[in-house]
N, C-alpha and C positions, 0 to 999 in steps of 0.2 A: 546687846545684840550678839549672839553667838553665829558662828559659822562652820560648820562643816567639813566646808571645802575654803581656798584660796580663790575667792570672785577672779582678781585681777590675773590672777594664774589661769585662771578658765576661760578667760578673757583673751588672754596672750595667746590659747592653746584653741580657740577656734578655728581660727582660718592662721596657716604660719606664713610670716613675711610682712610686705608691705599692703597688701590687699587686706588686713585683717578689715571689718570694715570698722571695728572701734577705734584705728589709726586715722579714721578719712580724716575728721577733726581733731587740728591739734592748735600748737606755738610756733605754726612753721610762716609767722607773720615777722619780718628783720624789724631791728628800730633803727635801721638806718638804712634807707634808699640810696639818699642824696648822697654828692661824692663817691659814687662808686663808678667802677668802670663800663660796666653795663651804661650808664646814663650819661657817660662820657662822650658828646659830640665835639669837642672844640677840635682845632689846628695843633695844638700843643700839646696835648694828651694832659693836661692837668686838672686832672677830675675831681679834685678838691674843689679849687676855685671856679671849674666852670657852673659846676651845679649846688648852687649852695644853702646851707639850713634856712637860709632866709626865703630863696627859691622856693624852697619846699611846700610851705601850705599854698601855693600860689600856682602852682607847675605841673602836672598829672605827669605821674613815671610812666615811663614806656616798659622798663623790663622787670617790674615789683613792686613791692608796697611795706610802707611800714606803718607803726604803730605804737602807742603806750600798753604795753601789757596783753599786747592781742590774738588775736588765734584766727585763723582761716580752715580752709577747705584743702585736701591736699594737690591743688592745683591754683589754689589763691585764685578764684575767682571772687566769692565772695568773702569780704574780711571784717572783721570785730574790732575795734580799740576804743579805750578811754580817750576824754580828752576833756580836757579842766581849764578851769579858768578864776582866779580869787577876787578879783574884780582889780588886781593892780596891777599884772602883766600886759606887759605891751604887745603879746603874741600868745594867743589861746595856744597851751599847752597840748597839742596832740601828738608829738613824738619830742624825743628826750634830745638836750644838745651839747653839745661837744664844739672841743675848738679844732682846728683843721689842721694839718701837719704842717704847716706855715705860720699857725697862729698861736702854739703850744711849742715852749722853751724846750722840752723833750716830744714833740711829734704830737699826732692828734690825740686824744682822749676825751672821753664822754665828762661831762661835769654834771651828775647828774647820783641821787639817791636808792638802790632800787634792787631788789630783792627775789631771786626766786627761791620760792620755799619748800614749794613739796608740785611733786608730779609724779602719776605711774606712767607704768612705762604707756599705756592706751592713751595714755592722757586724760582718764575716766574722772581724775581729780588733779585738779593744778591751784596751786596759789600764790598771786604775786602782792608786792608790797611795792609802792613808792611814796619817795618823801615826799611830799611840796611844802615848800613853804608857802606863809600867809600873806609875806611882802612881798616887792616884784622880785621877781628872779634878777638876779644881777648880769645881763647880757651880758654888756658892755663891759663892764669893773674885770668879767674873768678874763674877756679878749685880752684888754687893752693892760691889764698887769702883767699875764703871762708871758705878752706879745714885748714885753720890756725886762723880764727877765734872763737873762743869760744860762747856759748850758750848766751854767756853775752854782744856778740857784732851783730849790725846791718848786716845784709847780705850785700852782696857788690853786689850791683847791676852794669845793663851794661853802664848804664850812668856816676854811679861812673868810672869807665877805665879812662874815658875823648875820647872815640870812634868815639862821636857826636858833640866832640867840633867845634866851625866854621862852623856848619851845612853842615856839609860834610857829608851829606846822603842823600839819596833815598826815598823818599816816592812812593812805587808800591801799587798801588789801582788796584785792580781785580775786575769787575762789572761782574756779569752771567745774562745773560737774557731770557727767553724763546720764541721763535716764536711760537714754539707747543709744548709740554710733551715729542717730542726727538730731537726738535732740538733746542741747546743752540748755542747764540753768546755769546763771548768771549770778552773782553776790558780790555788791559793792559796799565793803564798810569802812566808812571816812570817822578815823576818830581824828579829835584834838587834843592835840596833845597842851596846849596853852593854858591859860589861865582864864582869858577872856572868850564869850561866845564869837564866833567866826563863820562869815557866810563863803559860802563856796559855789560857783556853777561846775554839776556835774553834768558830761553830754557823754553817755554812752553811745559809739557812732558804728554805724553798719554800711559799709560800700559795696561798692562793686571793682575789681579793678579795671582799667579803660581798655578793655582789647578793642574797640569799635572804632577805635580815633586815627588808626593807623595803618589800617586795610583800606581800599579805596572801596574793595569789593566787597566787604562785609558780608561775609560766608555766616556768621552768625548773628540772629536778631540783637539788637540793643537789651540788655537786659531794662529790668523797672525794677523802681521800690513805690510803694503807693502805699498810702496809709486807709486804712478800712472799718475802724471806727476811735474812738478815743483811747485807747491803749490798743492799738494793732498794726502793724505794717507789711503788707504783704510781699516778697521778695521774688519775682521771676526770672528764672534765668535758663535760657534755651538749653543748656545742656545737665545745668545742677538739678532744674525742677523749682519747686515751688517752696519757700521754707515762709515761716510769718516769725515776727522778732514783737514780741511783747511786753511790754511795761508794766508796774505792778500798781502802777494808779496811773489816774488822765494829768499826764503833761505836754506840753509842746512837743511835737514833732518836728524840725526841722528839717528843710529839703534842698538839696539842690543837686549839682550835676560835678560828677570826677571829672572836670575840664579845667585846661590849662585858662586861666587871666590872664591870656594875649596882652590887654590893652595895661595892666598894671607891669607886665616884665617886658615888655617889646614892643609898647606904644600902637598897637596893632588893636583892630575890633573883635571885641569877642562876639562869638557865632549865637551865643545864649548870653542872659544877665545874669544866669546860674551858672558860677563857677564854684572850682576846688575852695579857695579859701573864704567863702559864705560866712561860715559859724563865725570865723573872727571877724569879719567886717559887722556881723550884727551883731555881736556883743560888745567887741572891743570899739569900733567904729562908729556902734550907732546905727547901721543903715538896713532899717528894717526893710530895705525893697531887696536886700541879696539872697535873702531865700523865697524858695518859690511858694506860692499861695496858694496855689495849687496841688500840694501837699502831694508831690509827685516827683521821680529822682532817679539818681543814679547813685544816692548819699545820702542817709540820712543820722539826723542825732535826736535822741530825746533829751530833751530840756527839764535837767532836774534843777534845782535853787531849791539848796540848804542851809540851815543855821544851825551849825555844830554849837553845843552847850560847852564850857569849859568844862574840859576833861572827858567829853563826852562822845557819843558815837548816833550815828544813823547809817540806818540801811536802805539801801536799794537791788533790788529783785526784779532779775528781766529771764527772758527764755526765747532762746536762738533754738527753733524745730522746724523740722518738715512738716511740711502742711497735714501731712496724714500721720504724724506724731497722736501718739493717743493721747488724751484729755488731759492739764493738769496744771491745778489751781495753786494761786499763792499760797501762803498760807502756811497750814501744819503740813500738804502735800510736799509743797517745797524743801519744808524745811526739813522734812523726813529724806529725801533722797538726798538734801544736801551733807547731811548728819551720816545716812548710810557711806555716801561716798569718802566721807573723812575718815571714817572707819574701816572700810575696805582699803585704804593706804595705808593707815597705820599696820593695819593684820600683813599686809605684802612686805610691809619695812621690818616691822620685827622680827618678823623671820628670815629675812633677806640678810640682815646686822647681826653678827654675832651674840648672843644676849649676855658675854661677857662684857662687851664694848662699855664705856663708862657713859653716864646720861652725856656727858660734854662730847665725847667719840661719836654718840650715836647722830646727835649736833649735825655735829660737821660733816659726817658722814651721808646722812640723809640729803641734806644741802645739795651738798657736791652732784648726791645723783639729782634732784632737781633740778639743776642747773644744767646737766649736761641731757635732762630731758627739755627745759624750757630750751636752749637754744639749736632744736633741730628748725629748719629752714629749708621756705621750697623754695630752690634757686634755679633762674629762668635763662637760661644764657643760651641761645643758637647762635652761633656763633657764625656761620654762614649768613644767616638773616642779619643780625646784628653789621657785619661787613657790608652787606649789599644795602643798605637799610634805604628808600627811599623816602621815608617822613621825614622831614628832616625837619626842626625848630625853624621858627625866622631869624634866630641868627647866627645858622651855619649857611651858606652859599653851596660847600658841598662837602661832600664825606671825604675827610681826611682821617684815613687810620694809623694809631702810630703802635696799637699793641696787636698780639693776635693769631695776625693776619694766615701765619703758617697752621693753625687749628682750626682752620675752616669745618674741616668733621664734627668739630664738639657741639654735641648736641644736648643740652641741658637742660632738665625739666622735671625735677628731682626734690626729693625733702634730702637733706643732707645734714649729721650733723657738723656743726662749723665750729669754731674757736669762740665766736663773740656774737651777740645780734648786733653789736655797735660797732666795736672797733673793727669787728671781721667776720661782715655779713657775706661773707662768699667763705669755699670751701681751701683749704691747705690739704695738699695732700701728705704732709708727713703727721701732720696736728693730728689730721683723721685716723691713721693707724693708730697710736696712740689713745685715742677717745675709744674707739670700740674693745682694748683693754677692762675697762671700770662698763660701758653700752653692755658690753654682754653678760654681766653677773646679773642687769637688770632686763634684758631683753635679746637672747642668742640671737633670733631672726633677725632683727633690725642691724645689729654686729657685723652679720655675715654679708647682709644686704650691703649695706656700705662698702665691704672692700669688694663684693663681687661689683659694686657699681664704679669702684676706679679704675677699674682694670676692662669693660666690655669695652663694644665697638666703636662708642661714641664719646668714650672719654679715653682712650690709651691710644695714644697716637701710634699711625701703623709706622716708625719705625722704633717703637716700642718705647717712647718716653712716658710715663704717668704724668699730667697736666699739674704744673705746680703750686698757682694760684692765680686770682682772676688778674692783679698785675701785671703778672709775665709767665702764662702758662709754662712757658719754655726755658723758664730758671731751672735750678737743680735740687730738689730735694731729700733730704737721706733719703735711701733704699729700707725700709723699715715696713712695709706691708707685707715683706715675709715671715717677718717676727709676728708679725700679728696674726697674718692666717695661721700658723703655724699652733698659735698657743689658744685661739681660737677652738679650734679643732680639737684639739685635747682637752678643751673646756668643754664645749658639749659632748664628744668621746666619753668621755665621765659622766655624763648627766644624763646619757643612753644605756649606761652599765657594759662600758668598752664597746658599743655600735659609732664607728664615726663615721661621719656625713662623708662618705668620699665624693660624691658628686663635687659638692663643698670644693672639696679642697683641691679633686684633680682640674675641675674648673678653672681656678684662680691659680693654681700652678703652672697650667701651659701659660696661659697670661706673664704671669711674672716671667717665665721663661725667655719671653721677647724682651721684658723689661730689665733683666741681666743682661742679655745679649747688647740690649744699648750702651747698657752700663759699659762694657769692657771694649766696644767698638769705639765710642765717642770721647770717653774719660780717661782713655790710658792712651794717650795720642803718642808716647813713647814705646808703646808696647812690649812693657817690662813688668807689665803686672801690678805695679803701683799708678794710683789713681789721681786726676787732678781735680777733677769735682768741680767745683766750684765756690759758693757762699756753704754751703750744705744747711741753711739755715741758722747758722750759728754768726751770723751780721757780722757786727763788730771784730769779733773775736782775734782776729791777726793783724797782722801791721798792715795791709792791702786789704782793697776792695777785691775779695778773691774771687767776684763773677766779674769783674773788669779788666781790660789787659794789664800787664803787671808792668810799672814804670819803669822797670829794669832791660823788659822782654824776657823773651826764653817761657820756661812753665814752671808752677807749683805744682810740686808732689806732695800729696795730701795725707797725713798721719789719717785724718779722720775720715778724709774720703775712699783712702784705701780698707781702714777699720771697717767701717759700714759696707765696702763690698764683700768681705771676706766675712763679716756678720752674714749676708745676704747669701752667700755662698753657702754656708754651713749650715743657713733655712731650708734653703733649699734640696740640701741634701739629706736632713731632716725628713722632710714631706716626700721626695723620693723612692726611702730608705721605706717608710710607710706604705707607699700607694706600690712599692715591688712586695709586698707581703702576698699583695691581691693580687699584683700583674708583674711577670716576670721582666715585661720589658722597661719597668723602672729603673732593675740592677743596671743596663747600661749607664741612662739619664743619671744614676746615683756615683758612678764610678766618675762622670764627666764632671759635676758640682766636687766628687773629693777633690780631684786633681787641680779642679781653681781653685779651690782655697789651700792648697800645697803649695804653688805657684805665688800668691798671692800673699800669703803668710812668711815664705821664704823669702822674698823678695823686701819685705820687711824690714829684713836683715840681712844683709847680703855677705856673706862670707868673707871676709878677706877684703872686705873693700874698704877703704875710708873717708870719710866724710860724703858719700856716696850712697847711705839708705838712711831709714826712715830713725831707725833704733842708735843712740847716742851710750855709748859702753861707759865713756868717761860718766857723764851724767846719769846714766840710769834711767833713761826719759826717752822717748820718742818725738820726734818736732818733725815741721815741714820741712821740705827741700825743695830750694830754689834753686833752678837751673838755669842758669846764664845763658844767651847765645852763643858766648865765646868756648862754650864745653867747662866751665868751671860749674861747679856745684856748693851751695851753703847752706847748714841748714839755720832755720831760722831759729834762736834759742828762745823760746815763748814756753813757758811752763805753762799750759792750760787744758781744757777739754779735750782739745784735740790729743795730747797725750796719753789720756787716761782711755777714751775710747777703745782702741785695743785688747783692753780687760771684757770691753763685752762682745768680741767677737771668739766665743769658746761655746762648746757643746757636748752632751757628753753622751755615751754608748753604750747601751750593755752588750754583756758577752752572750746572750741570749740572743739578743739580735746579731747580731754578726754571725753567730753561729748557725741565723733562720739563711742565710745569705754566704751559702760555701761561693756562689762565684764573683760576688763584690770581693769578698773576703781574700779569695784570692788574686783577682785583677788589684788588688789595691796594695796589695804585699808585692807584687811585680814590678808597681808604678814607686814603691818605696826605695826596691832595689836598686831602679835605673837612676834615683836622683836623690842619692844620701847628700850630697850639697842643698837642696833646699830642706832641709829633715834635721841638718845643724843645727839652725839656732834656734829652734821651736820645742813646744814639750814633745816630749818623745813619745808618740806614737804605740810603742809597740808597749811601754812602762803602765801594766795596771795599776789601777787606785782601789779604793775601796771597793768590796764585791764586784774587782776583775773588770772593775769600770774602764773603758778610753775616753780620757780628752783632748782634745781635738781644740787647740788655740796656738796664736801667736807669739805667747806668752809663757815662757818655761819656768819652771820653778824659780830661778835665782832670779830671772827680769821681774816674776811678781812680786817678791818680796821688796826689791829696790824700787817699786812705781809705789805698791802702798806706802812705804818709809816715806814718800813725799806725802801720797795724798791724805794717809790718816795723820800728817803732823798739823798741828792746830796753823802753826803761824804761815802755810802754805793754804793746803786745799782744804782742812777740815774744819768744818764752821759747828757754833755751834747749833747750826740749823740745816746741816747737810754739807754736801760738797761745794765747792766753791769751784765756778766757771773757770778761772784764773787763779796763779797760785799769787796767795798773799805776799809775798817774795816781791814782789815787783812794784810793792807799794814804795819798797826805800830802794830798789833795783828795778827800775823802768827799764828795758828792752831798747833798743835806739838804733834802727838801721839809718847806717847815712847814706844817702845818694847825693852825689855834688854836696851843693850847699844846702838840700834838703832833707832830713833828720822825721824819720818814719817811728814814730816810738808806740810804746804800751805800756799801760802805767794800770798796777789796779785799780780799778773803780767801783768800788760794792756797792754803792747806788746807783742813780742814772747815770747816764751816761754823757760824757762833756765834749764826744766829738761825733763827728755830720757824716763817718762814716758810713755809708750802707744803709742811707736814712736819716740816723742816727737816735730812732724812737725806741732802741731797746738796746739794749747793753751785756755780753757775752764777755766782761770785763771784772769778774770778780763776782756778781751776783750770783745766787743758786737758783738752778731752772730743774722742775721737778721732773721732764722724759728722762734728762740721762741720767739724772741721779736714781730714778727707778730701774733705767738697763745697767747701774752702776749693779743696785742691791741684789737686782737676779742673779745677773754674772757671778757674785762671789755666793749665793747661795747655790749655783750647779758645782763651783771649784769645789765647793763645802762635801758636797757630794764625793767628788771623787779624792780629795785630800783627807777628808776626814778631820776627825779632831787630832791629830797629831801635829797638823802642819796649825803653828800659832803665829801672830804678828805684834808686834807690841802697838797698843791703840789708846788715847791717844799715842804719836812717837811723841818717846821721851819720857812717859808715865809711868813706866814698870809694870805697865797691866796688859798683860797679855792674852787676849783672844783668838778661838779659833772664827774661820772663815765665817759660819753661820753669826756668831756673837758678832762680830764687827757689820754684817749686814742688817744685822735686828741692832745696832747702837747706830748707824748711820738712819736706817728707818724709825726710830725711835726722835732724832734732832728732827727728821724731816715733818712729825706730825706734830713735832712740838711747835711749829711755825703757827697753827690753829689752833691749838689746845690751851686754856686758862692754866699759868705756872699759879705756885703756892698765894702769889700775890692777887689773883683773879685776874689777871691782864692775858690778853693774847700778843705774843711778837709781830702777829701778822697787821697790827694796826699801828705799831710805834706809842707815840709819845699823843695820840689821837684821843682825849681827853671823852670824848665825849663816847666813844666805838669802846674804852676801855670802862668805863663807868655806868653810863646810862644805861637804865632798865629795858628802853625800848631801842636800844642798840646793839648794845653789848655782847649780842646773841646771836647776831646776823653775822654770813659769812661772808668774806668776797673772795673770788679766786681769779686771783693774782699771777700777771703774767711768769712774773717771775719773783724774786725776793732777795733784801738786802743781803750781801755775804756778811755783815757782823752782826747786825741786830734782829734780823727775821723781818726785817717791814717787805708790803707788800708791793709792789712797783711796777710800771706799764700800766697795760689794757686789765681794769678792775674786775671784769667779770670772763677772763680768760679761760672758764670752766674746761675746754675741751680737752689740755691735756693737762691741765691740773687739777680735773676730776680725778685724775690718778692717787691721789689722797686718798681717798674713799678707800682702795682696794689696798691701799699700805697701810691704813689705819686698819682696815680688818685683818691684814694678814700677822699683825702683831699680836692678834690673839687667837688665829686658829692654826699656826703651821709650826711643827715640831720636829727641831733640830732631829732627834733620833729616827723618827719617821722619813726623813728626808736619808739619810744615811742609810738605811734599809731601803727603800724604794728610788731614792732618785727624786731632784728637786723637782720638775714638771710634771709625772707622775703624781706627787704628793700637792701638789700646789691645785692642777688640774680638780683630782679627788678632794679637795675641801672645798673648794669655793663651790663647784657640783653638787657636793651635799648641802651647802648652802640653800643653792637656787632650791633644788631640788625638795627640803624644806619649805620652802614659800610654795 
């Protein structure tokens, strides 16, 4: 099949944004409902145990819906998902399970096999993969081991059981394809992988979600599904319209009704015999009277029973269309568009992937962007409504709310991408800057869309906080969507031929504007220009719960909270510096962002003071400061993140621009004048670099050289799989504040994590997390820029090998893709000592992306399919082979960076 043109590009290029209409149908179905806060009614706010997996097929959600592998509408009215059954589970398989933060030794986690493998950005082609096993799934065995586990022992995964042994499993591959923006075919191939033939019940299921159960007034009719002859079901729905859901031969339809089983969870009568959990009482149960006979619903599944051959495979073929979908037969039709659609992904990836990329690069690379298209999500959260909510279950008496309450505005109704469909089926707003990094090499509009959508009126609270996440909108997350818009813009700026979107950008710049403004009102509650932050997402990471009051009193002065504003600062000034090219009254706004980050940077390091800022002279390190009530100050000596941070709050200048800006130019040289004390202990300002560059950091020559001396020395921060959260140092030198008789310590820990800090489900204790080790590699590829190759560091310390700036960020970017990549041995570090992930044919090959990863061995650890900001992989794996130190040194690293990955796209 030859092409001409890029389908999916002419696809993307229809209509731009979210309106495209081959966006309407997507992956934006969560696989985890239950346990979320959304569906949280108890007294306690414990949303784990109020709503639980067990709950689930038995309980219709009030604010979403999940799924095995599924897809919906982008309003989730109508949804798709598998659901299985081998005839020895005790619970027909229709969403994946996991243990609950309660029930898992390190916090919750999915225990569950499961794959996304390819998706465009339309979603025109997607395919997913899960395991099942042939025996029962072992509910019970993963609770009740893990649940006796200690902090101090491995989690017991599902392969530990021994589940899979003999390859007595299932591999189901789901491929979706589109013939037009509403009509999807459907392909289910179930191989076995075993020895012996194995029957299987496949129920490919079509719902509705329940809006009708919770309005008294019912503003909209009940939708229907009705079946219309032996392979047809017809689907109405007052607002979607009419769609029919086809079978590719006559089997069982199964019907019943999206309704909570009153009388199985709350002893109460059910208003119908057809409830939510039908399918499993008729197979599992036996009780042919729980679907309705009447071939009529609000749910249905068609009833496939297979007998996989050993070793062997069957297919099944369905098609989800609008009624007025043109005509089209199983068969060679099907298979012809399902064949076109593999193809038109392949032609979008190959050009999108460098074609030096190595077959194992391109791997993992493609993955990643699968992954971070399978898991966009339409998230349903009003949050007013949800407060006020009067349906209440029979067993709440009344609405007690214990999260929220101050977000009454947020208004949510959005596809968003998120971190996780499992572990974190709601959005982060620091994760999501991050994700539209890697979102926008495969989709600018969708990119752009996301952070225009954290910043409008219904999700940035008016006194200018961005909402943090659905447990505690009102936590504190880095400042980091100015980095994003920022590189954003320069991304498409390039892929316009220098035209940048300034609507874009002046848009989300007033925005952010309010969101600094919070920053430095609420967070510098000393008003010294150094920040107290909070957790900033980095949990664990210090001796205190650092969003909880400190046992001591007084406040934490934040290395990293200050870092990240003065990063935020220096975006801002950035985009500014920009948007005054086209409008003069930028130069002010731009003069205003220099002088915080003058302020802010100097303060850093305070002149003349002692033990009284953030920068440690003796140690060469940067650490927090605790400030006592009594007016004493100490800082905490934690060699970790938080120290290294600093390195990415720099930016650089050409003397072309400064020179378009005689009155910045000059107001900033007056502002330099009046305050040579803050201007001490920073790079200096006025000192060009390569091609008459300024940089603009915290960080001066002699402080850089002493922070890399720690971080590239092996037995501290540099792994050999990236940076290390925490410095290795502290594994035989633990940290140990004493209060009274109580001893506050920090100890390295390059796995999980052994204390209940802050959760205690992820660990900023030595492991490597792939956001900051990416603003690690930018930041010394801008230094690179304006140092040039003269300024060298010896890397590792100790080795005698000395590299300049760019080499040391292509050697740290190099450890970090080594984490996925097969070494000389064929093994990947990202799976460990995982026998079966390193060997096996039908494993061996799949990615996962992992919260985070071991600081010595590269294993992968946390939440398993953390795609959102460790799809960052994708764009560090490619930049290994398209960005050129000398190039960067003539033009400037964001210039050069921008300009390839643009011709990238711009190829596809």
């Amino acid at each position: 099949m030859v092409f001409s043109v890029n389908p999916e590009l002419e696809r993307l290029n229809q209509v731009h944004g979210q309106a495209n209409p081959w966006k309407f149908w997507g992956p934006y179905l969560s696989e985890r409902q239950w346990g979320t806060v959304r569906e949280d009614y108890s007294a306690d706010g414990n949303a784990w145990e109020y709503f639980s997996h067990d709950q689930a097929r038995s309980r219709a959600y009030r604010w979403g819906e999940d799924g095995l592998g599924g897809i919906c509408d982008a309003q989730q009215r109508l949804c798709f998902a598998l659901a299985l059954w081998n005839g020895n589970d005790p619970i027909l398989k229709e969403r994946l399970f996991g243990l609950t933060n309660n029930e898992g030794n390190h916090g919750e986690d999915v225990k569950e096999y499961y794959f996304y493998l390819d998706s465009t950005p339309t979603h025109s082609y997607m395919k997913y993969l899960y395991k099942y096993p042939q025996a029962a799934y072992p509910y019970i065995d993963l609770v009740m081991t893990n649940r006796h586990r200690s902090r101090f022992e491995m989690e017991y995964e599902l392969l530990d059981t021994g589940v899979f042994e003999g390859d007595r499993y299932f591999d189901v591959f789901i491929e979706y394809a589109k013939a037009a923006p509403n009509d999807t075919l459907i392909q289910i191939s179930i191989h076995n992988r075993g020895n012996e033939a194995a029957h299987l019940h496949v129920l490919p299921t079509l719902w509705y979600r329940n809006t009708w159960s919770w309005t008294p007034d019912k503003v909209l009719a009940k939708p229907e599904l009705k079946q219309m002859d032996a392979t047809l079901v017809r689907a109405r729905h007052e607002e979607l319209g009419e769609y029919e859901f086809v079978s590719d031969r006559a089997v069982p339809f199964l019907f019943t009704e999206n309704e909570t089983n009153f009388e199985r969870l709350f002893g109460q009568p059910n208003a119908s015999p057809y409830v939510k959990d039908a399918f499993h009482r008729y197979l599992i149960n036996g009780e042919q009277n729980a679907v309705n006979p009447g071939k009529v619903g609000t749910k249905v599944a068609a009833h496939y029973q297979v007998t996989v051959p050993a070793q062997g495979v069957e297919i099944i073929q369905l098609r989800l269309a609008s009624a007025q979908s043109s005509p089209l037969s199983f068969g060679n039709a099907f298979s012809d568009c399902l064949n076109q659609a593999r193809t038109e992904a392949d032609l979008f990836f190959d050009h999108l992937i460098p074609s030096d990329c190595t077959a194992d690069q391109r791997n993992v690379v493609r993955q990643a962007f699968a992954s971070m298209m399978w898991t966009k999500q339409y998230y349903y959260y009003p949050v007013k409504q949800w407060l006020e909510d009067k349906a209440l279950p029979p067993d709440v008496e009344e609405r007690i709310v214990t999260r929220n309450k101050s977000w009454f505005h947020l208004e949510s109704a959005d596809i968003i991408s998120m971190p996780d469909k499992w572990e974190y089926p709601w959005f982060a707003a620091w994760d999501l800057a991050f994700h539209c990094s890697p979102l926008a090499l495969m989709d600018i509009d969708f990119a752009k869309e996301q952070l225009k959508l954290m910043v409008n009126e219904l999700y940035l609270h008016p006194n200018g906080q961005i909402p943090a996440y659905e447990w505690n909108f009102s936590d504190v997350n880095p400042p980091v969507h100015g980095i994003a818009t920022w590189q954003i813009y320069l991304l498409d700026k390039a892929m316009k031929k220098g035209e940048g979107d300034l609507a874009f950008l002046e848009s989300v710049f007033h925005k952010l504007m309010l969101n600094f403004t919070w920053w430095v009102n609420r967070k510098d509650s000393l008003g010294n220009n150094v920040m107290e932050g909070g957790f900033l997402g980095l949990d664990n990471i210090g001796v205190f719960d650092r969003s909880a009051p400190l046992p001591t009193g007084g406040v934490l002065e934040q290395a990293d909270g200050t870092a990240w504003v003065a990063m935020f600062a220096l975006d801002m000034l950035s985009m500014a510096l920009e948007l005054a090219q086209h409008n003069p009254v930028y130069e002010d706004i731009a003069c205003k962002f220099y002088e915080h980050f003058i302020y802010i940077a100097g303060a850093m390091d305070r002149i003349g003071v002692q033990k009284d800022e953030l920068w440690d002279e003796k140690d060469g390190f940067y650490y927090d400061l605790l400030r006592l009530p009594d007016g004493r100050a100490q800082r905490l000596k934690v060699r970790s993140m938080v120290g290294l941070l600093p390195l990415c709050a720099t930016a650089i200048f050409s003397e072309e621009l400064l020179d378009s800006l005689p009155t910045f130019r000059e107001r900033i040289a007056a502002f330099n004048a009046r305050h040579p004390e803050l201007l001490a202990n920073i790079n200096p300002i006025d000192r060009p670099g390569v091609k008459k560059r300024r940089l603009l950091s915290p960080v001066n020559e002699a402080k850089l050289r002493r922070i890399l001396t720690r971080m590239l020395d092996e037995s501290e921060f540099l792994s050999d799989y990236g940076i290390r959260a925490l410095s290795r140092h502290h594994y035989d030198h633990p940290y140990i504040f004493q209060l009274g008789r109580e001893a506050y310590r920090v100890s390295y820990e390059p796995g999980e994590s052994t204390t209940g800090l802050f959760g205690g489900n992820s660990n900023w204790r030595g492991p490597i997390w792939m956001p900051v080790n990416a603003l690690l590699v930018q930041a010394l590829r801008k230094m690179y820029g304006y140092y040039g190759n003269e300024f060298t560091v010896e890397c590792p310390t100790g080795s005698g090998r000395w590299l300049n700036l760019w080499e040391v960020s292509a050697e740290i970017a190099r450890r970090l893709a080594s984490i996925f990549l097969k070494d000389e041995s064929g093994r990947r570090p990202l799976y460990g000592a995982t026998a079966k992930f390193q060997s096996d044919p039908h494993w061996r090959d799949l990615i996962l992306f992992y919260e985070y990863f071991h600081g010595d061995n590269g294993a992968g650890l946390g939440a398993s399919h953390q795609t959102g900001w460790t799809g960052l992989i994708a764009r560090i794996i490619m930049g290994l082979n398209v960005l050129d130190a000398d190039e960067v040194l003539e033009k400037g690293h964001l210039a050069v960076v921008s300009k390839r990955l643009a011709e990238l796209v711009s190829a596809s």
